[in-house]
N, C-alpha and C positions, 0 to 999 in steps of 0.2 A: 504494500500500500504506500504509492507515494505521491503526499498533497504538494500539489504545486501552489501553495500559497505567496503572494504576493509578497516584497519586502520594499516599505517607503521612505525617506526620510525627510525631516523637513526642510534641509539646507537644501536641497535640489531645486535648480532655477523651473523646471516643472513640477513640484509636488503639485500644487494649489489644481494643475489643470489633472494631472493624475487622481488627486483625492477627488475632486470633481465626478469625474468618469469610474469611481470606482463607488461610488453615491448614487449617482445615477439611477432610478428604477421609477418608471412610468407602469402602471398595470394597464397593458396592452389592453384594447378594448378587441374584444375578439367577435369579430359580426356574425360570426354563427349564434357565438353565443346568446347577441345582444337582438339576433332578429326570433330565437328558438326562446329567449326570456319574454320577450315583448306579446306573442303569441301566447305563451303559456299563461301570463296575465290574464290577458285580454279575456282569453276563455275561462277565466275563474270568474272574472269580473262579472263576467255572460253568465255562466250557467251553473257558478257555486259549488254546491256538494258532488254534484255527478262530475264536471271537471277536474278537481282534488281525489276525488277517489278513483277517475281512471287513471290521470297521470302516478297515483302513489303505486295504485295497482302495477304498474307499465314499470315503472321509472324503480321501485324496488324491489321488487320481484316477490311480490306477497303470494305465500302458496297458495295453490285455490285460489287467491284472487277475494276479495274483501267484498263482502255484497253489500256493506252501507260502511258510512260514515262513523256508523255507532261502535265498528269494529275497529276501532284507530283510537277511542278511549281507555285510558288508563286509571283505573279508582284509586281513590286512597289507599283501602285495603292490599292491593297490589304492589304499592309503595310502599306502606310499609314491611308488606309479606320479602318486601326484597331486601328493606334495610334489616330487617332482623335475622335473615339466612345469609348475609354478608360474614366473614371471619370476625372474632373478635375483634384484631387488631384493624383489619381494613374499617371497621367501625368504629372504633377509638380517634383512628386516624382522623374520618371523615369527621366525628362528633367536634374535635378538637381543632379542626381547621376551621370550621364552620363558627365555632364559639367566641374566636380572634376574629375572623371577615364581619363577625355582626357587632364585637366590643368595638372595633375601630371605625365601623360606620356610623354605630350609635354616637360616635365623637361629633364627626361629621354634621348630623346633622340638629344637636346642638350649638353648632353654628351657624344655623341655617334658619331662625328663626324671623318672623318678620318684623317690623317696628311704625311706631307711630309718633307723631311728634304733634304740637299745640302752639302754634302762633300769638302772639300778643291780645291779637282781635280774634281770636276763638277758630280759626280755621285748622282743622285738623287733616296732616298729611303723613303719609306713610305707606309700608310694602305688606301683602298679607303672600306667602306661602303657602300653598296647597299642593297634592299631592296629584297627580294623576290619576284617571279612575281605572283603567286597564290596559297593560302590559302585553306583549308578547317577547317571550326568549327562545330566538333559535341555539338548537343547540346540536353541533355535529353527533353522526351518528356512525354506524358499521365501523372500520378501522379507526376510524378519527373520532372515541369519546371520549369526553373530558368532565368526568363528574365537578373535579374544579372550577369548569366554567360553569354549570349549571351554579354553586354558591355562588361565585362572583359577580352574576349576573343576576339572579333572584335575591338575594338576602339585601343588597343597598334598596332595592324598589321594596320589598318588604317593611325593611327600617323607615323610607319615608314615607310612610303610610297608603301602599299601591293595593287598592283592596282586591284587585283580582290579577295574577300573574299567571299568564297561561304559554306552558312550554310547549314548543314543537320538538321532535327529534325525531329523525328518519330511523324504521328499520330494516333496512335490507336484507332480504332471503326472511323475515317474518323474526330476523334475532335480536334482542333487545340487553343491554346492558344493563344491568347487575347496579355496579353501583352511580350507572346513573340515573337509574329509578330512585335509590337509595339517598342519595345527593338533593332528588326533590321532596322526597317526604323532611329531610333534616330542614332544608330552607323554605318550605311552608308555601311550595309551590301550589296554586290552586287547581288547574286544572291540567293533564298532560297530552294531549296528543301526537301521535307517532305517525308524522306526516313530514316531509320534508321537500328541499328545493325551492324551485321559485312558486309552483303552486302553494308552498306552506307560508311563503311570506305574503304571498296572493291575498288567500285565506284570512291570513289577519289583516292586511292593510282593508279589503271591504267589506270583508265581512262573508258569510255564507249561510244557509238556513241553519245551520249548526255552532255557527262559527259566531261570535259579536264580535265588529272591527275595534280595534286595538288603537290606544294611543302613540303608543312607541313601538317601534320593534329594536330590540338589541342580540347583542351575539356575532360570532363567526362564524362562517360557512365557506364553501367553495367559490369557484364563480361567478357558477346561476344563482348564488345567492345574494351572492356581494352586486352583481347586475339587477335583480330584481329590488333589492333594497336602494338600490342608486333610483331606481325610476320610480317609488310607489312615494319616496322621499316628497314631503310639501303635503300629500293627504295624510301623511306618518311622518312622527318623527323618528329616527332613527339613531344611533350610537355613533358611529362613524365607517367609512369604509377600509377598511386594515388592510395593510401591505404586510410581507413578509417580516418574520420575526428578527429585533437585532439586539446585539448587543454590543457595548465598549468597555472597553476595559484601561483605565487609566492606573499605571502600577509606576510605583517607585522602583521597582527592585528590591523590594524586602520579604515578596510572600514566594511561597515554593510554586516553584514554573509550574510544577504537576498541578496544579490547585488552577491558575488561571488559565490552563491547558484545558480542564475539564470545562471551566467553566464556557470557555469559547466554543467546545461543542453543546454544551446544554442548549443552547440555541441554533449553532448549526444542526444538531440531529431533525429538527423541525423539517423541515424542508430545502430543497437545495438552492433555494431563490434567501433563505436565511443571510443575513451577514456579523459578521464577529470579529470583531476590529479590537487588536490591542495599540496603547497609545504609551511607548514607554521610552526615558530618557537614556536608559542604560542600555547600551549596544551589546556587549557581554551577557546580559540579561535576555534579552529580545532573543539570542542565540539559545539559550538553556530553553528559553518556552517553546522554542521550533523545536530542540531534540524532544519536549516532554510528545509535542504531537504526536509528530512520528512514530517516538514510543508506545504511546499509550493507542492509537486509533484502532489498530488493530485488531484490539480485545472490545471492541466497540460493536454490540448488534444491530448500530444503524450506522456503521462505517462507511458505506459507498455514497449515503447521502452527506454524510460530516462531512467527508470526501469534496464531493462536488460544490457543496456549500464554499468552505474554506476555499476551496480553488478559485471557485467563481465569484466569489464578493465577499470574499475572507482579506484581513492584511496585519504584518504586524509593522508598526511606524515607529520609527526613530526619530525623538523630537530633541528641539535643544531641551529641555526642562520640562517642569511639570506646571508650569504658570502657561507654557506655551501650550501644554496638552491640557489644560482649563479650553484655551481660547480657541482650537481646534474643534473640543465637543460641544462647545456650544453651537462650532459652524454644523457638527453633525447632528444635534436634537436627535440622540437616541433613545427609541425605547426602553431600554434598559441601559443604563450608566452605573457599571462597577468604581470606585475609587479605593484601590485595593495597595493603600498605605499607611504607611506613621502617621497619625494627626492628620486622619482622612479628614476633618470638622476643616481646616484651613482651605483644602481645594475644594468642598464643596461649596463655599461661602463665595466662590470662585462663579459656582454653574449658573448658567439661565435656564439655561434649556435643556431637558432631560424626563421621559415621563416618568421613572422610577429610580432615583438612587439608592446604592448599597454602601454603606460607608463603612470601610473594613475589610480585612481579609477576611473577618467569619462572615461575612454577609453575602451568601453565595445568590445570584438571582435568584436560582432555583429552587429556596426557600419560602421570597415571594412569589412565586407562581403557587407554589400551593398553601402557605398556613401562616405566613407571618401575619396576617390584616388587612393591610393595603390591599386595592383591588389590582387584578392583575390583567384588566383591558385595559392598554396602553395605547396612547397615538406613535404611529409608528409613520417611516419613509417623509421625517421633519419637519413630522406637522407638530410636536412637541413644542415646536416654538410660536402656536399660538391656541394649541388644547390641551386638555388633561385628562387625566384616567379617570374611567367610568365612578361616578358616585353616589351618595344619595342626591346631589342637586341635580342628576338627570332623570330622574325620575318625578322632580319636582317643578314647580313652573310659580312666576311671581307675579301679584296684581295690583295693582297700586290705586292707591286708596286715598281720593280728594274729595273732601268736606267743608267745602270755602261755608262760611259766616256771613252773616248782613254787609257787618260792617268788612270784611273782607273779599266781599264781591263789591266795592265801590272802588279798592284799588286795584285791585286783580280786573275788573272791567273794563277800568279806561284805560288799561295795559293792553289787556287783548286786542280792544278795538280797533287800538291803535295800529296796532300791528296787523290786523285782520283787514281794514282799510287800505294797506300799505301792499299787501296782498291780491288785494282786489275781490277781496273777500266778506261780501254785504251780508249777506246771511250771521257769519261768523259775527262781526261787529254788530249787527242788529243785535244776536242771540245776548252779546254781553252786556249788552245798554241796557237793554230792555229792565234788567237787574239794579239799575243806577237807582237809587233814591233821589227824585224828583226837590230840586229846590225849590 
């Protein structure tokens, strides 16, 4: 196994256009895809249940073939009959990861409350926070489950008070996953069905006779999914559209190569479109993490993708310093930002842009992705530098709240009108006069 991984440095009168090209990733819009999404819509939109159920029928290969809709629900009893036939330990797991994603969110959104305030002349102004009333979470299914995401994606809309959260998850050949049945009874998912693709976001963005249309849709999925959520986006709101997974790794040269070796695959193992960039001052150093690769890949059961990953949008960079490898991630807004040194508190005081820091050599990503608290839907391919990870405030929506007074519609009036006049705007100025108290 030999990763051709890329090697940069920052003195070179190209790096800036190399780092550039090695950033780079547009998600090709694929017109099969996008005219086979459009379609698949379109006929949900048309003819609802019987649409959803031939394409799940079709598209997953349900044995026999599903004669209604009613057979794509999943009960409670179900749910829980799964989380309690789970192993001990894979239960403790789940319990214990789950009980940090909901202490940390609970944090959240006591910040998140709304306020009001009292003017001299009695006019009362202020924001009132409210909850959305329903939910939809996709959530991958057959090879690609992630009972993780199911918490990370149900328990933040549970915490801001989402009264109905309803999961979709595909199951292919009619096989359903364990603990991600399990994963919904823990985070209080309401209702589950086992539908997927662009019909399943279909489904919830308008609805079906089975089905009530959904406020938000969240989650990851493939293409058709990430396409269908791009177009149904403005009658739904949606989480964001995800590019490949990444990560950085800023090191001093004090932690063991093997340690940010793994970690650079914990993300390449994702997929081969992943990227894993370390950012480090020591050239000696840099050289010990390429021998840990090499070394270690091999015993790796998703090697050919680490492989391809690292090859293809893998790098490790030689910078002058670590004030310089500050200024570089912030041009990269990674998903995941390791600062894996001495008095990591100093470089991150550094960061802007980043949707997850780990400050520390103990602070492996891969810890957040499943149990530390923090959510683990990050903005990924630099959009970090102007959104955040999934929260309780997507779930939530704000309405502001004006109660102008007698005496505060006589100044607030001849303000508007003024302005409204200036506008060209008679109605509006009429509307505020009318208010005046008459001398």
């Amino acid at each position: 196994m030999a990763v051709q991984i890329r090697k940069l440095d920052s003195t070179d009168a190209d790096f800036q256009q190399r780092l550039s090209s090695l950033l780079a990733f547009e998600a090709a819009t694929d017109d099969a895809i996008e005219s086979a999404v459009a379609q698949i819509l379109a006929d949900v939109k048309a003819r609802g249940d019987a649409a959803v159920l031939e394409y799940t029928n079709r598209f997953d290969r349900i044995p026999g073939g599903a004669a209604s809709m009613a057979a794509f629900d999943i009960g409670q009893e179900e749910l829980d009959a799964a989380l309690a036939a789970l192993p001990q330990a894979q239960r403790a797991a789940l319990q214990a990861a789950s009980d940090r994603i909901r202490a940390f969110h609970e944090r959240q959104k006591q910040e998140l409350k709304g306020f009001t305030y009292t003017e001299p002349d009695g006019t009362v102004l202020g924001q009132r926070v409210t909850p959305l009333d329903r939910v939809g979470i996709y959530v991958p299914g057959g090879k690609a489950a992630y009972p993780s995401s199911v918490l990370m994606n149900a328990i933040p809309a549970q915490v801001a008070g989402v009264k109905e959260i309803v999961m979709v998850v595909p199951t292919p050949d009619g096989i359903k996953n364990r603990m991600v049945l399990a994963a919904a009874a823990i985070a209080g998912v309401t209702r589950v069905i086992t539908i997927g693709g662009a019909q399943a976001v279909g489904a919830l963005a308008y609805g079906t006779e089975t089905i009530a249309p959904v406020d938000k849709i969240v989650g990851p999925g493939n293409a058709y999914v990430a396409a269908a959520k791009r177009r149904v986006f403005g009658l739904v709101g949606i989480d964001m559209i995800a590019g490949p997974s990444e990560i950085l790794v800023l090191c001093d040269g004090t932690t063991d190569p093997d340690w940010v070796a793994m970690d650079l695959f914990s993300q390449a193992e994702h997929d081969e479109l992943a990227q894993a960039i370390l950012l480090c001052p020591n050239e000696e150093y840099i050289a010990r993490v390429e021998a840990s690769i090499h070394k270690l890949l091999p015993g790796m059961p998703r090697k050919e993708t680490i492989e391809a990953s690292l090859s293809g949008r893998g790098a490790l960079v030689k910078v002058r310093d670590m004030i310089e490898a500050c200024e570089i991630a912030n041009a990269i807004a990674a998903e995941h930002l390791e600062i894996s040194a001495e008095n990591p508190q100093q470089w991150a005081d550094k960061i802007r842009h980043a949707g997850a820091m780990f400050l520390g050599r103990f602070s492996s990503e891969s810890l957040g992705d499943y149990c530390c608290g923090p959510n683990h839907v990050l903005p990924t391919s630099r959009t970090a530098r102007f959104s955040s990870p999934l929260g309780v405030y997507d779930f939530q929506k704000r309405s502001s709240v004006i109660q102008v007074s007698e005496a505060g519609a006589q100044t607030l009036g001849r303000v508007a009108a003024e302005l409204a006049y200036g506008e060209g705007l008679q109605a509006h100025a009429r509307s505020a006069e009318l208010r005046l108290t008459k001398s």
